[in-house]
C-alpha positions, 0 to 999 in steps of 0.5 A: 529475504527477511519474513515476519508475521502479517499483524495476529495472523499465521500469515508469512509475509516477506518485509516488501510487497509488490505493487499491482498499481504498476501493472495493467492496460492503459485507459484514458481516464487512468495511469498511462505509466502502467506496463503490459501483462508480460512484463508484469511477469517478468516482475512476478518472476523475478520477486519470485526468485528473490522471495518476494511473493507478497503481491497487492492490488485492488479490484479499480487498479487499470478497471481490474486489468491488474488483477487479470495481469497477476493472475495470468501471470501466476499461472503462466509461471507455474506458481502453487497458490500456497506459494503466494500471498495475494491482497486486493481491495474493495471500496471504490466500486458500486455500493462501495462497503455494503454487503451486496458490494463485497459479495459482487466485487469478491466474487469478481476479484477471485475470477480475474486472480483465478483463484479461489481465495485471498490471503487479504482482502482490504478495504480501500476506504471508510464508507460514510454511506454503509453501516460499519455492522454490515460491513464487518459482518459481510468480510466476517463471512468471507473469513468464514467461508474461506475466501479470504484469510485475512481482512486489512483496511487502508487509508482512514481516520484512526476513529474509524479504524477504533470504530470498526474494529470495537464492533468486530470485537463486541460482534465475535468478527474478524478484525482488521490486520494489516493498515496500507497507509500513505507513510514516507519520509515526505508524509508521516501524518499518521504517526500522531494517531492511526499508527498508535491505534494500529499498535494497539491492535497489533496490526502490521503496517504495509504502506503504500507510496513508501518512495513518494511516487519518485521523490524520495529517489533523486536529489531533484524535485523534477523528473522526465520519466513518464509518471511524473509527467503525466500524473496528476495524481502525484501531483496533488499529493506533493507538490503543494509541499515541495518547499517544506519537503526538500530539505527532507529529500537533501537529507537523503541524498546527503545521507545515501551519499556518505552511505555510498547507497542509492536514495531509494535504499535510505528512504526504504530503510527507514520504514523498516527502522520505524517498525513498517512490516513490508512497504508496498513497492510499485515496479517497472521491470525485474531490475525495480525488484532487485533494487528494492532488496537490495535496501534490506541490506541497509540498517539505520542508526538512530542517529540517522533516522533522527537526521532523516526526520528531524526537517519534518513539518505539519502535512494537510491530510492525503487520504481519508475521504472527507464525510460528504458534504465536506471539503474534499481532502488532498488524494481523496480519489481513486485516481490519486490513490494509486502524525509524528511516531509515537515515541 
């Protein structure tokens, strides 16, 4: 397993993370593709064994089942808490950012993981509603306390990430990190300014949905497996794109095929020749984790990565949250949440 730094901090994270989106019981009104606690740590056991122990979740993934499965699992295993590195996330819950929410949602958090720290603790979303001051002062404290290590933000405008960050600077407060951005082959939007800003910061960046919840894996658009033929979510997020993103996703197959390597390795590869410290991977069994290390062994030539991109064309937004009172933008919600690079 590769290792590098996550962003300024003395934090060692392997180069994939583990998704905890996959993981949890299923509700009505959430993923029905999720799997059971005991699988679950089948997975856990087996990024173990392979060095993977970066795992992320959030406090809303399967109303907090996820965080519960991660925990129990973890100590079902036997696994030292300075073994792992552990992330979730706060935003969609009652009071969204401010003070009195994170407090709540962090405490909550800890109890489901069973334990008394995060490594990273990430905001899911920009809160329109709560001063940026509150909001910062209130994850400062955490890092102050000791129940988090570090702070990282997700899907955003860059303004806002400039934002926040300028007040943890002209406050003596912690900044943000790490940036769990929706970055892939299909969606790289982010490349004209959040990832400028997040260079500027030093920040790592883990996105999530780095295989565009499948796309980037077969040469065909379709598929039969269970999330794609129940979730909405994947859906609203690529399928208004399908015409202008195929050629993206023959460009990898064509690729995959002259490098005699499955899709998935070609287009998790390419996030590590962009300069992504650990792309978040969702897994259904043991034999996920195993193919997502295996695409380490793949290094891309320039050429290859120009190939890979050069079909790219303008994306609407899917992401950030509109201001109220604005039109929504494509994956604003939590239910379907799951630029060009600056060269």
């Amino acid at each position: 397993m590769e290792y590098t730094q996550l962003g300024p901090t003395d934090i060692t994270i392997p180069r994939l993370c583990i998704g905890g989106m996959s993981f949890g019981r299923v509700f009505p009104d959430l993923h029905q593709w999720v799997i059971d606690q005991p699988a679950t740590q089948a997975v856990i056991a087996r990024a173990l064994e392979l060095g993977v122990n970066f795992f992320d979740t959030a406090n809303v993934y399967a109303h907090g089942t996820s965080e519960e499965f991660i925990g129990a699992s973890l100590k079902n295993l036997g696994v030292r808490r300075e073994d792992v590195v552990l992330a979730s996330k706060v935003y969609f819950n009652e009071g969204h950012l401010s003070r009195a929410a994170i407090e709540r949602e962090i405490t909550g958090t800890l109890e489901r993981l069973g334990t008394d720290y995060l490594d990273l603790y990430i905001i899911h979303r920009f809160d329109y509603d709560t001063p940026v001051e509150e909001t910062m002062e209130a994850l400062d404290a955490l890092v102050r306390s000791g129940r988090v290590r570090a702070l990282g933000a997700s899907a955003m405008y860059a303004y806002q990430l400039h934002d926040m960050q300028v007040v943890a600077d002209e406050n003596g407060w912690t900044r943000f990190a790490s940036m769990q951005n929706h970055y892939n082959l299909l969606y790289r939007e982010d490349e004209r300014e959040m990832i400028p800003v997040c260079r500027r910061y030093g920040m790592s960046l883990t996105p999530y949905s780095p295989l565009a919840s499948g796309h980037l894996t077969r040469p065909t658009w379709d598929s039969a497996s269970v999330r794609a033929t129940t979730d909405a979510t994947m859906r609203s997020k690529y399928d208004r794109a399908r015409e202008t993103d195929m050629p993206i996703v023959e460009r990898v197959a064509e690729l995959a095929g002259r490098r005699g390597v499955p899709m998935a390795d070609v287009a998790l590869a390419w996030h590590w020749a962009s300069g992504v410290a650990a792309p978040i991977v969702g897994c259904s069994g043991p034999g996920r984790v195993d193919d997502a290390v295996r695409a380490l062994a793949v290094e891309l030539t320039a050429d290859e990565v120009a190939l890979l991109e050069e079909p790219y064309q303008p994306h609407e937004l899917v992401g950030p949250l509109a201001r109220p009172g604005e039109k929504p933008l494509a994956g604003a919600t939590v239910e379907q949440h799951s630029g060009m690079r600056s060269k």
